[in-house]
mmCIF file as Biopython writes it, N, C-alpha, C and O atoms, coordinates in Angstrom:
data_model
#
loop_
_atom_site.group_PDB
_atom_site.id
_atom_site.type_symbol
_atom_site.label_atom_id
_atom_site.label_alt_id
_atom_site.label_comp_id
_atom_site.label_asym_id
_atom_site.label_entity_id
_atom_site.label_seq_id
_atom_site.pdbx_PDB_ins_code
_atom_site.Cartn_x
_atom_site.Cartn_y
_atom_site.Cartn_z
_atom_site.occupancy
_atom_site.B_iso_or_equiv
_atom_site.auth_seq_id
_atom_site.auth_asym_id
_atom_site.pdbx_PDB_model_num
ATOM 1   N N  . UNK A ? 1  ? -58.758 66.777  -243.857 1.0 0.0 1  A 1 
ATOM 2   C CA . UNK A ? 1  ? -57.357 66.808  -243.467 1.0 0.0 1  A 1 
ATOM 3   C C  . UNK A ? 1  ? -57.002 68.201  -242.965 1.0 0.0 1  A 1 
ATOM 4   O O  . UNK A ? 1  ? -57.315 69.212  -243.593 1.0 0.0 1  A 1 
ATOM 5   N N  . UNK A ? 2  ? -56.323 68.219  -241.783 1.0 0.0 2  A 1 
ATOM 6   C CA . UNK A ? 2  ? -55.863 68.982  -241.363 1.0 0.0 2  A 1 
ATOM 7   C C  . UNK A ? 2  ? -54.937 70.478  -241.734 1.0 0.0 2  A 1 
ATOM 8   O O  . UNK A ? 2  ? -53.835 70.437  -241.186 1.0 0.0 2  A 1 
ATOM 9   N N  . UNK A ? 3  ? -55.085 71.280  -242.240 1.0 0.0 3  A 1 
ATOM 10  C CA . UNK A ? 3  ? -53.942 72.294  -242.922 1.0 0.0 3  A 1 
ATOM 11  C C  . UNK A ? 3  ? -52.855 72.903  -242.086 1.0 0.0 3  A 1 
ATOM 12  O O  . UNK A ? 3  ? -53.134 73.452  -241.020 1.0 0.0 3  A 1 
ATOM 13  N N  . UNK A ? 4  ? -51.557 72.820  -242.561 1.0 0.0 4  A 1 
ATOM 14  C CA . UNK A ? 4  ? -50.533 73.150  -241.938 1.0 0.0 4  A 1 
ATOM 15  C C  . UNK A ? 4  ? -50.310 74.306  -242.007 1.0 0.0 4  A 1 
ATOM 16  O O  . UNK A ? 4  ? -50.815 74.744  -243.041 1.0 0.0 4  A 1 
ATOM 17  N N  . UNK A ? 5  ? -49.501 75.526  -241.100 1.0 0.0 5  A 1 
ATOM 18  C CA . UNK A ? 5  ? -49.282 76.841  -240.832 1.0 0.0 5  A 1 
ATOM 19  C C  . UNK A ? 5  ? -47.888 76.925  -241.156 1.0 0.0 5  A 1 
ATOM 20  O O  . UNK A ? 5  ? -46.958 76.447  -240.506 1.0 0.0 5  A 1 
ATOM 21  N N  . UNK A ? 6  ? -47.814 77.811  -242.600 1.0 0.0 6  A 1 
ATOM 22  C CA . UNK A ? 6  ? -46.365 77.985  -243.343 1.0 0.0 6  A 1 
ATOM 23  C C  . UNK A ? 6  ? -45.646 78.676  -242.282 1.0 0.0 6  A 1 
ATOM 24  O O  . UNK A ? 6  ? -45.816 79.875  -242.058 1.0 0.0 6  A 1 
ATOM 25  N N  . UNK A ? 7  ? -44.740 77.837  -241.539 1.0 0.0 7  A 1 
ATOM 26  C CA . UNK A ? 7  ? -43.844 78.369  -240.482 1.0 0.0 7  A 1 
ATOM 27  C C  . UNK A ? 7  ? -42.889 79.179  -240.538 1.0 0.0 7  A 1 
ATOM 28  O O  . UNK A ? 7  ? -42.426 79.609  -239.482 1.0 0.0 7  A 1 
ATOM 29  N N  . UNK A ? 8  ? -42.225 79.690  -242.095 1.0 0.0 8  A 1 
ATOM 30  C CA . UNK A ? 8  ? -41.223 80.691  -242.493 1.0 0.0 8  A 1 
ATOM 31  C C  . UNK A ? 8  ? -42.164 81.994  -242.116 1.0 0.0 8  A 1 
ATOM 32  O O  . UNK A ? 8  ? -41.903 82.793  -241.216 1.0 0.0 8  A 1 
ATOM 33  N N  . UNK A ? 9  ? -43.392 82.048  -243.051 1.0 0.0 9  A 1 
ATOM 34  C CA . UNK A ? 9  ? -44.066 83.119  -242.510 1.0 0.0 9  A 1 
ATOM 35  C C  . UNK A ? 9  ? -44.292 83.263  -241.453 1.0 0.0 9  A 1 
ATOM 36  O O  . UNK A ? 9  ? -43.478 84.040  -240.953 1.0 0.0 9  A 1 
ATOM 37  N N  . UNK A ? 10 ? -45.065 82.887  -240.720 1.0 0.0 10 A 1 
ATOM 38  C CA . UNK A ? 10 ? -45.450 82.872  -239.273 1.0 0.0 10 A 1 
ATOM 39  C C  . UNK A ? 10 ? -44.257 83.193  -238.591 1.0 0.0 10 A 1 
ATOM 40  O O  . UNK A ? 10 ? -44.390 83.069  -237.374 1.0 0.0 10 A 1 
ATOM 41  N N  . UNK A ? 11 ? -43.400 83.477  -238.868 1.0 0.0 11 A 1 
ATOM 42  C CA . UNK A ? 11 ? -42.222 83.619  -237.667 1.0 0.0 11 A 1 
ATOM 43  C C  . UNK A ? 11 ? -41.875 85.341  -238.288 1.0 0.0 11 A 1 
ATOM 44  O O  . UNK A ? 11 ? -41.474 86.141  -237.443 1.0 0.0 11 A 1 
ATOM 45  N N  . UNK A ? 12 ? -42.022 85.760  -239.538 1.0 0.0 12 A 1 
ATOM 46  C CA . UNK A ? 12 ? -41.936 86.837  -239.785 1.0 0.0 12 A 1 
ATOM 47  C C  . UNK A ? 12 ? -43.344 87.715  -240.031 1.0 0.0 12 A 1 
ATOM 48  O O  . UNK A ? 12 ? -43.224 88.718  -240.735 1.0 0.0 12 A 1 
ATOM 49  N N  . UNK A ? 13 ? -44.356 87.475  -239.621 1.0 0.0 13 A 1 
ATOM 50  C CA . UNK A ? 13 ? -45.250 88.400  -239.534 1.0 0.0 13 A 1 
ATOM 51  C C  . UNK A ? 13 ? -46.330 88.045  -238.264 1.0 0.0 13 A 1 
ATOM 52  O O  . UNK A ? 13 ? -46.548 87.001  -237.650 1.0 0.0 13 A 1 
ATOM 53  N N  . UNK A ? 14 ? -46.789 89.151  -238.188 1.0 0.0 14 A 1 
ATOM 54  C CA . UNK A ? 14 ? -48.072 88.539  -237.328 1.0 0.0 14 A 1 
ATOM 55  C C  . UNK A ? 14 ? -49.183 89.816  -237.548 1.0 0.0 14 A 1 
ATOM 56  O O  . UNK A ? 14 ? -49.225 91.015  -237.825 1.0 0.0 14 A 1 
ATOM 57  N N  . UNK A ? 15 ? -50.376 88.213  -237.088 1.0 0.0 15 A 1 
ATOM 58  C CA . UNK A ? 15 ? -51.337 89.069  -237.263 1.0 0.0 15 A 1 
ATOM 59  C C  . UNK A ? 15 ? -52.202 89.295  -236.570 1.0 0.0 15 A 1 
ATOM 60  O O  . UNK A ? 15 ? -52.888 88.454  -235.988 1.0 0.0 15 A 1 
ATOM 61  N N  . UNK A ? 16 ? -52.354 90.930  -236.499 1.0 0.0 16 A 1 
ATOM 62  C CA . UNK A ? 16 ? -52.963 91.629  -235.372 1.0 0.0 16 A 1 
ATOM 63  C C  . UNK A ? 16 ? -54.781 91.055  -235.160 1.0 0.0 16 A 1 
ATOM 64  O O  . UNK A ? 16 ? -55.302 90.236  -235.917 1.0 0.0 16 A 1 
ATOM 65  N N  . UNK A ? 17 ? -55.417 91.641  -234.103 1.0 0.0 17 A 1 
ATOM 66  C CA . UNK A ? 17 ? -56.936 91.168  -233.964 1.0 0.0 17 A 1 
ATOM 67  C C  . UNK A ? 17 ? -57.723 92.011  -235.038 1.0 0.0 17 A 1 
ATOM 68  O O  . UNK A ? 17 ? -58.800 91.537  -235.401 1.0 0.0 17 A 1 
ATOM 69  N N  . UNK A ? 18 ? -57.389 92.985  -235.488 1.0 0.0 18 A 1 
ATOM 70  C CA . UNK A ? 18 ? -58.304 93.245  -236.529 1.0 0.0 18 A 1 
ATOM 71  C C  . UNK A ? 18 ? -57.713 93.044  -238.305 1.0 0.0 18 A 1 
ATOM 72  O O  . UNK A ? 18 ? -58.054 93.574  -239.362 1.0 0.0 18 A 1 
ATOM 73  N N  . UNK A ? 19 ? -56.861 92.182  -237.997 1.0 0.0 19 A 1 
ATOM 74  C CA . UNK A ? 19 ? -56.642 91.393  -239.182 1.0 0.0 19 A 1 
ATOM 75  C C  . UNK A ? 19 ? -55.719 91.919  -240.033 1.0 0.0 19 A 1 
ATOM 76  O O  . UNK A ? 19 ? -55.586 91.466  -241.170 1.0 0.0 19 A 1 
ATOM 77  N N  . UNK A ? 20 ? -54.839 93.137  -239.472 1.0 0.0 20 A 1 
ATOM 78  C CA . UNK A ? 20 ? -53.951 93.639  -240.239 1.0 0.0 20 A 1 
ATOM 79  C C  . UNK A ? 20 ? -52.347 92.687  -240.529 1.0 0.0 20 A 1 
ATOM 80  O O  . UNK A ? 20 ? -52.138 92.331  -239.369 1.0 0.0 20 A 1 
ATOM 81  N N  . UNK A ? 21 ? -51.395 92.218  -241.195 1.0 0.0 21 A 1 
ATOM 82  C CA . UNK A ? 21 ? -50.351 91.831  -241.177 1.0 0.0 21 A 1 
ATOM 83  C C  . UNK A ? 21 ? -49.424 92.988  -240.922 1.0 0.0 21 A 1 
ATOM 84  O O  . UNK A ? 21 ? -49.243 93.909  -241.719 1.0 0.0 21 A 1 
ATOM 85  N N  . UNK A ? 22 ? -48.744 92.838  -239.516 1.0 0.0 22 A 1 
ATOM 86  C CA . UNK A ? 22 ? -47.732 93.410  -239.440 1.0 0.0 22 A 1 
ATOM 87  C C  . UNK A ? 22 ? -46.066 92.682  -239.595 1.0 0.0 22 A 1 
ATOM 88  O O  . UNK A ? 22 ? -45.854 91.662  -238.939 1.0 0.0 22 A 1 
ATOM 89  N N  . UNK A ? 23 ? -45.193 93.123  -240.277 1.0 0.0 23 A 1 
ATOM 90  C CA . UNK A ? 23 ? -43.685 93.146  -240.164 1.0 0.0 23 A 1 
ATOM 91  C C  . UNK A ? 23 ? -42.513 93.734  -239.851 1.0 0.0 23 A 1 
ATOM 92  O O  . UNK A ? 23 ? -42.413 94.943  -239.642 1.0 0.0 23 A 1 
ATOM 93  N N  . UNK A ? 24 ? -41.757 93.088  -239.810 1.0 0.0 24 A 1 
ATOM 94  C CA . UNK A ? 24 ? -40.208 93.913  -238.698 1.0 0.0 24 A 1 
ATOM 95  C C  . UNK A ? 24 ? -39.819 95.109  -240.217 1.0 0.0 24 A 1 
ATOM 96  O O  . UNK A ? 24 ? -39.571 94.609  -241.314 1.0 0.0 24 A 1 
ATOM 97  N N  . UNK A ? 25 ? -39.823 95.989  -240.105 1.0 0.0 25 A 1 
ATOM 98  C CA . UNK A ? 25 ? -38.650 96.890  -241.068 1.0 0.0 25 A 1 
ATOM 99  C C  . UNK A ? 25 ? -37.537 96.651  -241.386 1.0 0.0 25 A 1 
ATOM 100 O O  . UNK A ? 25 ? -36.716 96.261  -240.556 1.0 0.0 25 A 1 
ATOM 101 N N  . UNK A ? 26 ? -37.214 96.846  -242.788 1.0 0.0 26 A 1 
ATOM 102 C CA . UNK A ? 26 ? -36.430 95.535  -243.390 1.0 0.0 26 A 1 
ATOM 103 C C  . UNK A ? 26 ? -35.030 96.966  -242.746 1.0 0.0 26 A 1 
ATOM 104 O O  . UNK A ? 26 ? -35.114 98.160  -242.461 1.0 0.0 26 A 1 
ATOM 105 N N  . UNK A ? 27 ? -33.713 95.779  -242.782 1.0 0.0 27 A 1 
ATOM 106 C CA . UNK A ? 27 ? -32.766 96.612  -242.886 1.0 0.0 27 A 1 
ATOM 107 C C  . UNK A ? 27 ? -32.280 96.773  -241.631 1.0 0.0 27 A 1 
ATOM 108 O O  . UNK A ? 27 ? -31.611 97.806  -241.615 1.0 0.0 27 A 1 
ATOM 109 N N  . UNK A ? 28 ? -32.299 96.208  -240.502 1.0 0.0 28 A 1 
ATOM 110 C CA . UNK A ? 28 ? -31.905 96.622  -238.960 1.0 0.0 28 A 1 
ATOM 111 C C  . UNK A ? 28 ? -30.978 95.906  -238.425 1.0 0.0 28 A 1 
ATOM 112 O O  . UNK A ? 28 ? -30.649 96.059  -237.249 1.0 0.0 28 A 1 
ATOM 113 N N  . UNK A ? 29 ? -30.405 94.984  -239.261 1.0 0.0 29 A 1 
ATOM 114 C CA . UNK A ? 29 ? -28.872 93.962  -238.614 1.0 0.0 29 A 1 
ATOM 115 C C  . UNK A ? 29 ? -27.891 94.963  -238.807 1.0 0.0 29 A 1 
ATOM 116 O O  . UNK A ? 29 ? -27.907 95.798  -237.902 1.0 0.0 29 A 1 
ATOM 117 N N  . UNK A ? 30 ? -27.044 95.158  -239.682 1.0 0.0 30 A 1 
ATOM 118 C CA . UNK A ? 30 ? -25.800 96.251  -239.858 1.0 0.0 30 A 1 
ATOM 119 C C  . UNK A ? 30 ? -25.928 97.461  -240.225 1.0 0.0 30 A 1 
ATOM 120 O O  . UNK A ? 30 ? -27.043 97.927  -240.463 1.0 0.0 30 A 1 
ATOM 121 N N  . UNK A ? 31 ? -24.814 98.173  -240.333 1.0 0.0 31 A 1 
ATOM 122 C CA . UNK A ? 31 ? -24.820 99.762  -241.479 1.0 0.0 31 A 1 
ATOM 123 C C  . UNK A ? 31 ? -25.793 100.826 -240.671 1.0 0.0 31 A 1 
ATOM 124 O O  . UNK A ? 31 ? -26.129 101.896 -241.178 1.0 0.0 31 A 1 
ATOM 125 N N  . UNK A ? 32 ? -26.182 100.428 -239.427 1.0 0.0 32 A 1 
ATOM 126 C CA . UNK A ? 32 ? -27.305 101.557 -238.967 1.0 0.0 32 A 1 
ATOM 127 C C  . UNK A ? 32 ? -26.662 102.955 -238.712 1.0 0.0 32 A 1 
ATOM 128 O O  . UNK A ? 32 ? -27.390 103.893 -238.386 1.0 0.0 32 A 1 
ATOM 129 N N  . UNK A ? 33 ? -25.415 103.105 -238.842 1.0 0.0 33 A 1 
ATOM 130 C CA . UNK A ? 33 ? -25.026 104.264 -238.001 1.0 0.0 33 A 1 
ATOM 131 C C  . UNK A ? 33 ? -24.937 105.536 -239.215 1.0 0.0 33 A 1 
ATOM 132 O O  . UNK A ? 33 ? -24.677 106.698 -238.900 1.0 0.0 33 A 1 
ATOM 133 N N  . UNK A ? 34 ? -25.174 105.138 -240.511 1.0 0.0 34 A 1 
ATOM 134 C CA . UNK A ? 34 ? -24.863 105.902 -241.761 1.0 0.0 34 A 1 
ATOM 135 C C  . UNK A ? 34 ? -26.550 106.429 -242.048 1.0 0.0 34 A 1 
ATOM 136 O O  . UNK A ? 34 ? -26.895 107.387 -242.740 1.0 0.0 34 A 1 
ATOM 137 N N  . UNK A ? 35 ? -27.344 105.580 -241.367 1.0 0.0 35 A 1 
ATOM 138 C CA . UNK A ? 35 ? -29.125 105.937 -241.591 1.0 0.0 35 A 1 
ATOM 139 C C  . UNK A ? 35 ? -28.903 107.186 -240.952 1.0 0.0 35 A 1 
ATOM 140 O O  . UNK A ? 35 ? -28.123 107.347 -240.014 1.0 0.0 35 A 1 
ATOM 141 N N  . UNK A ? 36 ? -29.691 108.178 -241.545 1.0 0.0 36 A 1 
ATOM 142 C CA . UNK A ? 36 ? -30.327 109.242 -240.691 1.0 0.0 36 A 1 
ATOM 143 C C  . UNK A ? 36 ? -31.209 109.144 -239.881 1.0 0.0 36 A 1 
ATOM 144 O O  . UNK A ? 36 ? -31.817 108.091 -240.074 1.0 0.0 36 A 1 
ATOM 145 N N  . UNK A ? 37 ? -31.812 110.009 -238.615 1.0 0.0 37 A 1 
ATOM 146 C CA . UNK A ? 37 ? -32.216 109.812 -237.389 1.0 0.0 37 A 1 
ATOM 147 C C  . UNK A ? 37 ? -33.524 109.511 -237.674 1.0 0.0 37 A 1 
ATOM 148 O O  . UNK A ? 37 ? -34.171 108.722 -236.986 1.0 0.0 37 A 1 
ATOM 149 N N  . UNK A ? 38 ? -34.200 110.385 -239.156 1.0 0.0 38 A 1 
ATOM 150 C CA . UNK A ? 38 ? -35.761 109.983 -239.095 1.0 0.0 38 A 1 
ATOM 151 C C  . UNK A ? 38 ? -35.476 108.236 -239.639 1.0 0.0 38 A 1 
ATOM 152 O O  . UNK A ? 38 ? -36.136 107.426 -238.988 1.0 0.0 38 A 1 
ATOM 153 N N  . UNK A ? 39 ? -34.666 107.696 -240.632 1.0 0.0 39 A 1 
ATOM 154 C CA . UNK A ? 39 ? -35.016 106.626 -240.759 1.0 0.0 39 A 1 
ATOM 155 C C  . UNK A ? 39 ? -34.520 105.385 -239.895 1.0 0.0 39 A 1 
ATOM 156 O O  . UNK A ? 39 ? -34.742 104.210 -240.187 1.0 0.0 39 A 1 
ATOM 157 N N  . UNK A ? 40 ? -33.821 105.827 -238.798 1.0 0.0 40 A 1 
ATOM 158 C CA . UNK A ? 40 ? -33.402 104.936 -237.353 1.0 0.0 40 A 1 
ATOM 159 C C  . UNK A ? 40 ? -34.601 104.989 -236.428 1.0 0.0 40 A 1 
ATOM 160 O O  . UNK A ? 40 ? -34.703 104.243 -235.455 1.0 0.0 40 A 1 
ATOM 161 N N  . UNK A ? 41 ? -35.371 105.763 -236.715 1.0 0.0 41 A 1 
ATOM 162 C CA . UNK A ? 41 ? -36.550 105.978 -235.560 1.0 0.0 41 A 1 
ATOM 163 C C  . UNK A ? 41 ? -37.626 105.273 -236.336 1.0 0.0 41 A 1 
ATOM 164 O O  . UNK A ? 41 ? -38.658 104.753 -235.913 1.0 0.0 41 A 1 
ATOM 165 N N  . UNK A ? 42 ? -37.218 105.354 -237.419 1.0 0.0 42 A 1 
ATOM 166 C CA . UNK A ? 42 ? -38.549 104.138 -237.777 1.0 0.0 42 A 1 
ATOM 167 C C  . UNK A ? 42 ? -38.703 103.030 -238.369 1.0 0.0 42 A 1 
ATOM 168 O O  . UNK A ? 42 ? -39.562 102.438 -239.023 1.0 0.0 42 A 1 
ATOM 169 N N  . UNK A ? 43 ? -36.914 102.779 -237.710 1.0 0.0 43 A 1 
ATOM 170 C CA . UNK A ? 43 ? -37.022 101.230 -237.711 1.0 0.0 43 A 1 
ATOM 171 C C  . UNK A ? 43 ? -37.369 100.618 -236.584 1.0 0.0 43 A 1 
ATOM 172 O O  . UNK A ? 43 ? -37.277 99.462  -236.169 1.0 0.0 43 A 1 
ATOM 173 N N  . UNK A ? 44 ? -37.867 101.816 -236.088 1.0 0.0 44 A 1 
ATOM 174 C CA . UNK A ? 44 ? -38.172 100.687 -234.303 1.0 0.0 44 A 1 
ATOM 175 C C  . UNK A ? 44 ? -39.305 100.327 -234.345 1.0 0.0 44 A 1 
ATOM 176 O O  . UNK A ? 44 ? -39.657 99.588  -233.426 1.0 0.0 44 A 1 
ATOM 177 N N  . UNK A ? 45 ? -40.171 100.635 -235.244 1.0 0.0 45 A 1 
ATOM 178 C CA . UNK A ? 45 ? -41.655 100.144 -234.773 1.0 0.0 45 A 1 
ATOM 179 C C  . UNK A ? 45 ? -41.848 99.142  -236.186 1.0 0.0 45 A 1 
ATOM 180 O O  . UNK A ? 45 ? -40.933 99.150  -237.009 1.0 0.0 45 A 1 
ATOM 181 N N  . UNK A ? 46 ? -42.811 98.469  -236.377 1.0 0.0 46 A 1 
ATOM 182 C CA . UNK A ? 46 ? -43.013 97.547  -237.056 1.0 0.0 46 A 1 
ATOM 183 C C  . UNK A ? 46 ? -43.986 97.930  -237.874 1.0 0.0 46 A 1 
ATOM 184 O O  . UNK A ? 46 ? -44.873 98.594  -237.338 1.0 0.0 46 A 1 
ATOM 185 N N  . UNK A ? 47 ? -44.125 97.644  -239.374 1.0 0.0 47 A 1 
ATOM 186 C CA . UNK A ? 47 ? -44.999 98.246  -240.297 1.0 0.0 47 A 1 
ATOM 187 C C  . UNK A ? 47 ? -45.816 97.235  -240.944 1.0 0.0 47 A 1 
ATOM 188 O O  . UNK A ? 47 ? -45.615 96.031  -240.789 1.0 0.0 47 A 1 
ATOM 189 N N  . UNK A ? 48 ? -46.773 97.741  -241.697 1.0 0.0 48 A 1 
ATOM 190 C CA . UNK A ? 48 ? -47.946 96.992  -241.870 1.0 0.0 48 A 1 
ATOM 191 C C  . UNK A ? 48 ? -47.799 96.500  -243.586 1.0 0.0 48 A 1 
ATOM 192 O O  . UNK A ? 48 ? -47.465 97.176  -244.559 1.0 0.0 48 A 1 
ATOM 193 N N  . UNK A ? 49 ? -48.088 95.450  -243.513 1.0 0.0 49 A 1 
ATOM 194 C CA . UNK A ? 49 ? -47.757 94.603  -245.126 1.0 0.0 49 A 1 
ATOM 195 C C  . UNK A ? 49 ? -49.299 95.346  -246.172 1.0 0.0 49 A 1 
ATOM 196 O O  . UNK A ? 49 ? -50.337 95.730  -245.634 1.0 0.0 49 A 1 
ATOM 197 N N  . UNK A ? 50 ? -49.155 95.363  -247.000 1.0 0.0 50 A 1 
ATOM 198 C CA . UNK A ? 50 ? -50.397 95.363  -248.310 1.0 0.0 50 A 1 
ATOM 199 C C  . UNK A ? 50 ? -51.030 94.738  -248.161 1.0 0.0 50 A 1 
ATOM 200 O O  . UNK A ? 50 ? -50.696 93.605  -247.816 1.0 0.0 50 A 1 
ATOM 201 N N  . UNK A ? 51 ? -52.276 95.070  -248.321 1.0 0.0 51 A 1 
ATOM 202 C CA . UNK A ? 51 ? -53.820 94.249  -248.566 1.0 0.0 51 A 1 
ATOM 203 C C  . UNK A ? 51 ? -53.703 93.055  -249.694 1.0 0.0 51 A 1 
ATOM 204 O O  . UNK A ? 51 ? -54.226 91.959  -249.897 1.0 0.0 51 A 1 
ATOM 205 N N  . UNK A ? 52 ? -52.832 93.802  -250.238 1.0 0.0 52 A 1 
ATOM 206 C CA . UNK A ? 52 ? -52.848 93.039  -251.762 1.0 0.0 52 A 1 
ATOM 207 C C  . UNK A ? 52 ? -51.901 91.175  -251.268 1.0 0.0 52 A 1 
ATOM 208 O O  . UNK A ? 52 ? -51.758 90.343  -252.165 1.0 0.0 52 A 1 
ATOM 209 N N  . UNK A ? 53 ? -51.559 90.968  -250.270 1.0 0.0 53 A 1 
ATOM 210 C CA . UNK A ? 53 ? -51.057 90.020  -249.788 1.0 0.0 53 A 1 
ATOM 211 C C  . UNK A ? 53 ? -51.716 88.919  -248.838 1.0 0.0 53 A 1 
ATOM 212 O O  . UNK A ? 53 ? -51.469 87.752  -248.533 1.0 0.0 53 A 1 
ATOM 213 N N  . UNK A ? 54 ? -52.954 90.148  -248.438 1.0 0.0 54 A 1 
ATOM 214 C CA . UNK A ? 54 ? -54.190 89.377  -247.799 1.0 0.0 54 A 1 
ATOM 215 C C  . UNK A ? 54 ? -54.264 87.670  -248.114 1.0 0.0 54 A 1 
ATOM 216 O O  . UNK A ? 54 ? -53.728 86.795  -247.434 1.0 0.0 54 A 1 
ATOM 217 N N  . UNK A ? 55 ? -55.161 87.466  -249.452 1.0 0.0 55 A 1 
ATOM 218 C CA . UNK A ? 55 ? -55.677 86.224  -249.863 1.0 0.0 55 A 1 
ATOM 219 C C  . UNK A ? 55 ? -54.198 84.873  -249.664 1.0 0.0 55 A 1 
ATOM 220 O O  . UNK A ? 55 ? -54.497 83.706  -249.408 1.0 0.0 55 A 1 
ATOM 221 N N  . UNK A ? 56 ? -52.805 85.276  -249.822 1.0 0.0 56 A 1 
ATOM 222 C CA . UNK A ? 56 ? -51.930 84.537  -249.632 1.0 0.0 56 A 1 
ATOM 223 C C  . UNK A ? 56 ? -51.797 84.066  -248.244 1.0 0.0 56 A 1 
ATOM 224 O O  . UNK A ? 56 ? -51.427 82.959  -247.852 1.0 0.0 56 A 1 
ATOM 225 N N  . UNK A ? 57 ? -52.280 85.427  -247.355 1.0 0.0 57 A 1 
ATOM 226 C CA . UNK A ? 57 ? -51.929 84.612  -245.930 1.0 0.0 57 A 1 
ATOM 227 C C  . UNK A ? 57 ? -53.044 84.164  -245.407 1.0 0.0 57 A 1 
ATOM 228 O O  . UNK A ? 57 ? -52.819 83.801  -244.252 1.0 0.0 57 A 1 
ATOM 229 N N  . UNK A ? 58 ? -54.519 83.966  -245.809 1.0 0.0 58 A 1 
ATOM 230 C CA . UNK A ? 58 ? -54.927 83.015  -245.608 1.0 0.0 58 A 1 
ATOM 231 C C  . UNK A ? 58 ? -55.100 81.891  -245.699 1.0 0.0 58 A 1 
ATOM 232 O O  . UNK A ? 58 ? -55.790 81.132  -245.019 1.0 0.0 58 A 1 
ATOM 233 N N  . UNK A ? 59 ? -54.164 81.638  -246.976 1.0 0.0 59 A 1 
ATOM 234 C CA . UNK A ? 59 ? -54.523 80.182  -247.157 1.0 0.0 59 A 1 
ATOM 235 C C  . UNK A ? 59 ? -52.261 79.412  -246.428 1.0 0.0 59 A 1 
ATOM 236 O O  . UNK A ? 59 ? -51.854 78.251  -246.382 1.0 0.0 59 A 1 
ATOM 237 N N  . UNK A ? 60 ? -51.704 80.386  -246.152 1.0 0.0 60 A 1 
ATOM 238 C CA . UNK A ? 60 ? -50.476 79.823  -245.946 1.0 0.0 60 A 1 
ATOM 239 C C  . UNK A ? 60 ? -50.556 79.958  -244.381 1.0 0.0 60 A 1 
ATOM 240 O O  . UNK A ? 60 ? -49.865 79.139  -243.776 1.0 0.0 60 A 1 
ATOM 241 N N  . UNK A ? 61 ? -51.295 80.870  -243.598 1.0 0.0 61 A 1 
ATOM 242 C CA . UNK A ? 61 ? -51.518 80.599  -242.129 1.0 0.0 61 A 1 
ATOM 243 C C  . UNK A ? 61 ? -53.235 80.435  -241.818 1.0 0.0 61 A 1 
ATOM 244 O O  . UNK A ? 61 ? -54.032 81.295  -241.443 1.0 0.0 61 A 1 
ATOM 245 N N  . UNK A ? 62 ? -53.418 79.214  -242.081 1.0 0.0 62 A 1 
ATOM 246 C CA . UNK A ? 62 ? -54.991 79.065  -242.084 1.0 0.0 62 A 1 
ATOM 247 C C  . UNK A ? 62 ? -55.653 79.179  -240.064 1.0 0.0 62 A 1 
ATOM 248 O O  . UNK A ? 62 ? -56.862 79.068  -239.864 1.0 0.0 62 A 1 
ATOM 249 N N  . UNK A ? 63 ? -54.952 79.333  -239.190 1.0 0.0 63 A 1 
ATOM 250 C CA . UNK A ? 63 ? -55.440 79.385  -237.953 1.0 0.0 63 A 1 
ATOM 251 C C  . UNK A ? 63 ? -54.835 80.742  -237.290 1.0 0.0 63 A 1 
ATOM 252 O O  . UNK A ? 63 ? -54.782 80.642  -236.065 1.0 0.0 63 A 1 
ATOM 253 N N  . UNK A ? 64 ? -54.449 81.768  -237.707 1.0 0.0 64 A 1 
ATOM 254 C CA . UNK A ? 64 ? -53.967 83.225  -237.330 1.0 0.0 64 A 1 
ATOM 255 C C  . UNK A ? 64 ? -54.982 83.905  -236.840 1.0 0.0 64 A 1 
ATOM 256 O O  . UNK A ? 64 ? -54.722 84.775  -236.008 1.0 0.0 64 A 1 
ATOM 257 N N  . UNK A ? 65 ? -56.083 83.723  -237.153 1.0 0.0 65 A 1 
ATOM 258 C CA . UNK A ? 65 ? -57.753 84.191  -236.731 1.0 0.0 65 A 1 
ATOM 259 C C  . UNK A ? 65 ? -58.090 84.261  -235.134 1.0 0.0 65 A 1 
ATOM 260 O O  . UNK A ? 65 ? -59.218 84.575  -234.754 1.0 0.0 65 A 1 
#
């Protein structure tokens, strides 16, 4: 039987070709104007999830490979 791709996740992470999980930086809908400049500048780029989360997203996005 076929395994299905947990679609909540999949819409909030992705994963790169050498297998890293990347995600959006939490915190970027409201209130941005009170952040200071280093932490507005690095909400623009997207950061990388824990290893330790690995074994979950293989078995909840089994075709990300």
């Amino acid at each position: 039987m076929k395994q299905k791709t947990h679609k909540a996740l999949s819409k909030r992470v992705k994963i790169t070709k050498t297998g890293k999980a990347m995600k959006r930086y939490c915190g970027q809908n409201h209130f941005n104007t009170r952040d200071p400049g280093k932490i507005t500048r690095k909400k623009r780029r997207d950061t990388e999830m824990s290893q330790a989360h690995h074994k979950a997203f293989e078995t909840l996005l089994p075709y990300s490979k």
